[in-house]
C-alpha distance (Angstrom), angle and dihedral (degrees) to the residues before:
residue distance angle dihedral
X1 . . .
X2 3.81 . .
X3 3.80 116.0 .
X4 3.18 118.9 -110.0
X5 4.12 119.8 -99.9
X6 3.61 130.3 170.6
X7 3.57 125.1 -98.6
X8 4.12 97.0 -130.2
X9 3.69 121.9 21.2
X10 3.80 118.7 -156.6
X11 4.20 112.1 -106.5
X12 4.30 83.0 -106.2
X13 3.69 95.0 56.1
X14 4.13 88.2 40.2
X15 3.67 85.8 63.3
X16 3.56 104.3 45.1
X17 3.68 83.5 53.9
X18 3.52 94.5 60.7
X19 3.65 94.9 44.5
X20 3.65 86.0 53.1
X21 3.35 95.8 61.6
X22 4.09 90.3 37.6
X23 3.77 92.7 100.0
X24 3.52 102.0 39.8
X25 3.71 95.4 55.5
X26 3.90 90.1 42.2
X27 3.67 87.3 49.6
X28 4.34 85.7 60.4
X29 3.64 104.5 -158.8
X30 3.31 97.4 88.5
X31 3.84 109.0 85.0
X32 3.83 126.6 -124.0
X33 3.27 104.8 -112.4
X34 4.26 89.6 45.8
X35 3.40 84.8 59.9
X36 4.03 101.1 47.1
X37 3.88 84.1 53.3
X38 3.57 97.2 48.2
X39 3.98 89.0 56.4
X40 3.61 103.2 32.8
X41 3.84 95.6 -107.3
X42 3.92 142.3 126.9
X43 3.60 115.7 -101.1
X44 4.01 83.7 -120.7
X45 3.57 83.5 67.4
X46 4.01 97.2 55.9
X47 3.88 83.9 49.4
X48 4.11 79.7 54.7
X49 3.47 95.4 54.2
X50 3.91 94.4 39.4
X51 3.35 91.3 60.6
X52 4.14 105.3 37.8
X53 4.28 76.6 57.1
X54 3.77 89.0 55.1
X55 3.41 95.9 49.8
X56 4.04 108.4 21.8
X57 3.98 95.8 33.7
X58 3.73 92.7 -133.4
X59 4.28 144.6 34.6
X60 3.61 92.1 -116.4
X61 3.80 113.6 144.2
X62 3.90 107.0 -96.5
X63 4.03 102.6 -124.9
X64 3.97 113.5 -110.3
X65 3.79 110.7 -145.4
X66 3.88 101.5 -172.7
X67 3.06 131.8 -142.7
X68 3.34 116.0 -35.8
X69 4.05 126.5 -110.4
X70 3.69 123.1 -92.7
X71 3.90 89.1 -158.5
X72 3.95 116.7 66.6
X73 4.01 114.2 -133.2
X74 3.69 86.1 -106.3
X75 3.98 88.8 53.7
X76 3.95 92.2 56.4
X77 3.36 90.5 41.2
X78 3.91 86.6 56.0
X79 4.07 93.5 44.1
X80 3.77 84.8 53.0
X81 3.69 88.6 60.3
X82 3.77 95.1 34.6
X83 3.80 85.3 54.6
X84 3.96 95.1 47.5
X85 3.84 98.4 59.5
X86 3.68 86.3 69.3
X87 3.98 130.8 -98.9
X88 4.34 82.0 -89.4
X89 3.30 89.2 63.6
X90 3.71 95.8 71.6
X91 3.61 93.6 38.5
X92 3.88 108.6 -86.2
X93 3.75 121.1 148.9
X94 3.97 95.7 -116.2
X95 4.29 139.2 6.0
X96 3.79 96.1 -89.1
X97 3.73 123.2 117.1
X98 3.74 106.8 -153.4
X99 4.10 121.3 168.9
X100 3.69 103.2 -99.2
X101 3.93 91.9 47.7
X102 3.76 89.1 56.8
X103 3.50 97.1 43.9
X104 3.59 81.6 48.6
X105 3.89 91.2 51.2
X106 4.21 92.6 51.9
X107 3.50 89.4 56.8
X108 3.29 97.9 47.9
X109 4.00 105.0 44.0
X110 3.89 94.2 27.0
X111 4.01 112.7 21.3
X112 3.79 100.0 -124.6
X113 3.64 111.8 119.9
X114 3.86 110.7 -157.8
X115 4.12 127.8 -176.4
X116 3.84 104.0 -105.1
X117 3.93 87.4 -118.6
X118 3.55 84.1 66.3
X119 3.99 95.0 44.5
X120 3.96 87.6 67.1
X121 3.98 94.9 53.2
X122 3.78 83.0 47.1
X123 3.69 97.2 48.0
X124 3.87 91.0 47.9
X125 3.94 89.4 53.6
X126 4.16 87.8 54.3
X127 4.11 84.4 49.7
X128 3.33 102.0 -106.2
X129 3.79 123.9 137.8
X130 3.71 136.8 -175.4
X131 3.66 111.4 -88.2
X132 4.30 140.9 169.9
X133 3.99 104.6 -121.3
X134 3.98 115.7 -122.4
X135 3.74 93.7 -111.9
X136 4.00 115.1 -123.3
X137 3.51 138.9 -166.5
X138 3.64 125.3 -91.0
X139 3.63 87.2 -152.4
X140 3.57 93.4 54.7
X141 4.54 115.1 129.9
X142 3.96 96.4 -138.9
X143 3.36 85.9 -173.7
X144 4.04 97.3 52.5
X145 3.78 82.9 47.2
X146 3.87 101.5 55.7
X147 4.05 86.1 39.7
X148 4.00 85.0 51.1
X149 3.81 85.5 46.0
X150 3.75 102.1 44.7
X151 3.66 93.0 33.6
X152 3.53 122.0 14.0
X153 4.05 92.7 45.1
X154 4.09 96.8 55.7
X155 3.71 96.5 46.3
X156 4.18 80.2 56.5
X157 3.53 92.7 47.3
X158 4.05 87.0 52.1
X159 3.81 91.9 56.1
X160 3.95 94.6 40.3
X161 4.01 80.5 52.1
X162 3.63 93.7 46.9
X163 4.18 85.3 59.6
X164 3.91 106.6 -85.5
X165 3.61 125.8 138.0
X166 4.05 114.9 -116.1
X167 3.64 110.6 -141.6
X168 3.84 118.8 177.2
X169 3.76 109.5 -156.6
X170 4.13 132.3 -155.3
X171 3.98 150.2 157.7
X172 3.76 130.6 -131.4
X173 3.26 142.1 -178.8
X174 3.97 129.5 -139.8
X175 3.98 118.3 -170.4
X176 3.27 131.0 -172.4
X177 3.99 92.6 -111.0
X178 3.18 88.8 89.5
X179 4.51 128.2 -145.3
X180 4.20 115.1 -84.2
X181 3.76 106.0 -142.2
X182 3.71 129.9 -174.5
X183 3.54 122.2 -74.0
X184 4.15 143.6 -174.1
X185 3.65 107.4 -124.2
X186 3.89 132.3 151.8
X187 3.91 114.9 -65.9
X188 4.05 100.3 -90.9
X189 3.73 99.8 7.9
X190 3.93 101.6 105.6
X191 3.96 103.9 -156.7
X192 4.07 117.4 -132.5
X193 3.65 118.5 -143.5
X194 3.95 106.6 -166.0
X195 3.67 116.2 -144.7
X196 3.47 134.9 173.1
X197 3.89 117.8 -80.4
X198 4.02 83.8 -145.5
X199 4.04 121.5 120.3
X200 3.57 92.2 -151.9
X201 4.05 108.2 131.6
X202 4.01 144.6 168.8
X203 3.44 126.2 -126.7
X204 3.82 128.9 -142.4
X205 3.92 129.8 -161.7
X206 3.83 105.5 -157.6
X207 3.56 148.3 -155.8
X208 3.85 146.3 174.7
X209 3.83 122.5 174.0
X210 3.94 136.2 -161.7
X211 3.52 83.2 -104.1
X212 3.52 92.8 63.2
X213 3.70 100.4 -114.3
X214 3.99 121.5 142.4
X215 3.47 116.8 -154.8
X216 3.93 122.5 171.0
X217 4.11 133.3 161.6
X218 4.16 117.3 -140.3
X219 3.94 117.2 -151.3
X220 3.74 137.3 151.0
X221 4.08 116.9 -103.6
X222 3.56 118.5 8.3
X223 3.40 142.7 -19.6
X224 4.16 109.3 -109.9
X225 3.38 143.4 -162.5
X226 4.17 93.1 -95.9
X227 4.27 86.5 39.6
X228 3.98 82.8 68.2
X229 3.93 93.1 45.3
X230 3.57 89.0 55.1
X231 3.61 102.2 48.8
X232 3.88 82.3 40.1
X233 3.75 92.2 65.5
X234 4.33 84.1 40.8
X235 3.78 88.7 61.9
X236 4.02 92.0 37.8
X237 4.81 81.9 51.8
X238 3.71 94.5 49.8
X239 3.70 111.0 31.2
X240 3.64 123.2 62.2
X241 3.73 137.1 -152.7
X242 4.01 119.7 24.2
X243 3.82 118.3 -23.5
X244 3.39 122.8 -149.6
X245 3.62 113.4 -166.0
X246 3.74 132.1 -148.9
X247 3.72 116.1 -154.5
X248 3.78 141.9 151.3
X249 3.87 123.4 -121.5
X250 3.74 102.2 -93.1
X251 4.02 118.1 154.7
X252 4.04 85.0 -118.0
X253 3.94 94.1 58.3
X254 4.17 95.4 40.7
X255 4.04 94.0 49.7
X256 3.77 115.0 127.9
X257 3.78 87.1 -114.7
X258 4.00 90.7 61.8
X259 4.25 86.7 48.4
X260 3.85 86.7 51.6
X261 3.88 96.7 44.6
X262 3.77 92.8 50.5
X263 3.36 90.8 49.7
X264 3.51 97.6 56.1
X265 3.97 91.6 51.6
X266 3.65 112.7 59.2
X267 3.63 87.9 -171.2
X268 3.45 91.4 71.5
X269 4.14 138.3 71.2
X270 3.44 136.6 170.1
X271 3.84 125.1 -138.1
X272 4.08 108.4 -173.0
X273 3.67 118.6 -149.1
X274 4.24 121.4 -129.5
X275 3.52 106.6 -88.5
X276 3.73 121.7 -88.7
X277 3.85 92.4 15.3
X278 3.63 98.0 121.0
X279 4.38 83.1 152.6
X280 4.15 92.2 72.9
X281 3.94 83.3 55.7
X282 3.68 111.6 75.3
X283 3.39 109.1 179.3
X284 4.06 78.1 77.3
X285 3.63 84.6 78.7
X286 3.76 87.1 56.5
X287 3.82 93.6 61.0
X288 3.63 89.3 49.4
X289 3.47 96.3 50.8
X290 4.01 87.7 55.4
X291 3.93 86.8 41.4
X292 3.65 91.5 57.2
X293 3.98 109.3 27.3
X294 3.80 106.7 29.9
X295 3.82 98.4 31.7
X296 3.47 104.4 28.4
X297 4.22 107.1 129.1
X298 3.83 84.3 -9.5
X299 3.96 111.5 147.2
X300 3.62 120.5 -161.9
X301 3.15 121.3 -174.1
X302 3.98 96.2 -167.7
X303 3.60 135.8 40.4
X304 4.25 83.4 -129.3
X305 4.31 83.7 60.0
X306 3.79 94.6 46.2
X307 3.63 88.3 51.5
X308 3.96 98.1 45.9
X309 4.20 84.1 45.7
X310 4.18 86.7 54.0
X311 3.55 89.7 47.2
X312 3.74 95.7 67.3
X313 3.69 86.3 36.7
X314 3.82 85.5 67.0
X315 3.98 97.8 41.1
X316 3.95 81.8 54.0
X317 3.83 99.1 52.1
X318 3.68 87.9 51.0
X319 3.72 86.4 52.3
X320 3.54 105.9 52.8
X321 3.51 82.6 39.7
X322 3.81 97.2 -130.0
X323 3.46 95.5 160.7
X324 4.15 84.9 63.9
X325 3.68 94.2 48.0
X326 4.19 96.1 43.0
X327 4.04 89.7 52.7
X328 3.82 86.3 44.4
X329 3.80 91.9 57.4
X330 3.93 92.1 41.6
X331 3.91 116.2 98.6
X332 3.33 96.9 -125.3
């Protein structure tokens, strides 16, 4: 019986085929067809090889260059530029960059029209890849974020510095509704998780410190005004030193009873984020990594399971030590 070979070779294991074969056939006392059985080839192709080493002195591969590019280096260095003032730049109804839009763009700006398959082999060339946007406010101050950033953020860093604890602060909310995550399921069979239709949630107050703590208080409804005292007065029990807390502008955090609390505990100060800038707050991605890993296609069918399910959520996050690694990313 034959042995077995395969029925395509890649152009790498074509080569080292002929190369194989190199010194036998410059050795010539082998005969041709010898050598074609030996390597699993026609005779025709010994002739081949015969005469490439005539005339080429070796059975190297003979380099391919392609096609060559309808855009000039200084034309893709262009679209690069074209593409990073932003797809409003050039008069498209939102930010995103799809295929046909960029297509659209090259022909424009450069006069090379290209099939949009082609636009995404281009596009990966240039480094660009495929990506969801972070989603942002519309209501968002730029400028009261770059102020917060260029001057809000260093006089924090000072006091954290100086010896106080940083302690970013936040709500969320937890209902019963459950989180759809991504699944594997057979092509064309869309999979159905069933979860309750009920608007019963859970509430969590929130917080991770520079010291890598994670602290966090579970309730039914809503987090109020006299929740955030409370878990105030937690933070003020377990953490020594100065505090210096990191907290968005929500009605519950600016109440006349926060003002009067602070007030009363030197320890403590508040530092208030720019509105709708949930991104300089990253215990948000500590919600989201609960959202996604420890409640994704979880159904509850109580309040009391939810609860038990978040539990072990919050043993985890101590145990990956996320809060470690999100303060270690944060420029502070």
């Amino acid at each position: 019986m034959a042995a077995w070979q395969p029925s395509k070779y890649t152009r790498a294991q074509l080569e080292e085929r002929r190369l194989a074969a190199l010194p036998i056939i410059q050795a010539g006392d082998t005969p041709n067809q010898q050598i074609a059985d030996t390597f699993g080839v026609s005779i025709n192709t010994i002739y081949s090889w015969k005469e490439r080493l005539r005339y080429q002195g070796g059975l190297e591969a003979t380099p391919t260059t392609g096609r060559p590019s309808r855009l000039t280096s200084e034309q893709r260095q262009q679209l690069c530029t074209l593409l990073q003032e932003g797809a409003r730049a050039h008069h498209f109804p939102d930010e995103t960059w799809t295929t046909p839009r960029v297509r659209d763009l090259i022909g424009r700006q450069l006069g090379v029209w290209y099939h949009v398959d082609h636009v995404r082999k281009l596009l990966h060339q240039l480094g660009f890849s495929l990506q969801r946007p972070q989603k942002g406010a519309l209501e968002q101050n730029e400028q009261a974020v770059r102020t917060w950033v260029q001057i809000t953020r260093p006089e924090v860093k000072k006091k954290v510095e100086d010896g106080a604890t940083l302690i970013y602060l936040d709500e969320v909310g937890f209902s019963l509704k459950g989180v759809v995550r991504r699944t594997w399921a057979v092509r064309g069979k869309t999979p159905v998780v069933r979860l309750p239709a009920s608007w019963h949630k859970l509430s969590t107050i929130g917080a991770i410190t520079s010291k890598g703590q994670f602290l966090q208080h579970t309730q039914s409804g809503s987090i109020k005004t006299p929740d955030v005292l409370r878990f105030l007065d937690h933070l003020l029990h377990h953490i020594s030193g100065d505090l210096v807390l990191v907290l968005d502008n929500a009605a519950i955090h600016r109440a006349k009873a926060v003002s009067a609390f602070v007030e009363t505990h030197p320890r403590l100060s508040l530092v208030y984020l720019p509105p709708y800038s949930p991104e300089l707050n990253p215990i948000e991605k500590v919600w989201a990594y609960i959202k996604r890993n420890i409640l994704g296609n979880f159904c509850a069918k109580t309040t009391k399971e939810l609860k038990t399910r978040l539990r072990s959520g919050w043993q985890r996050i101590r145990y990956i030590r996320l809060p470690q690694r999100l303060m270690a990313q944060t420029p502070i």
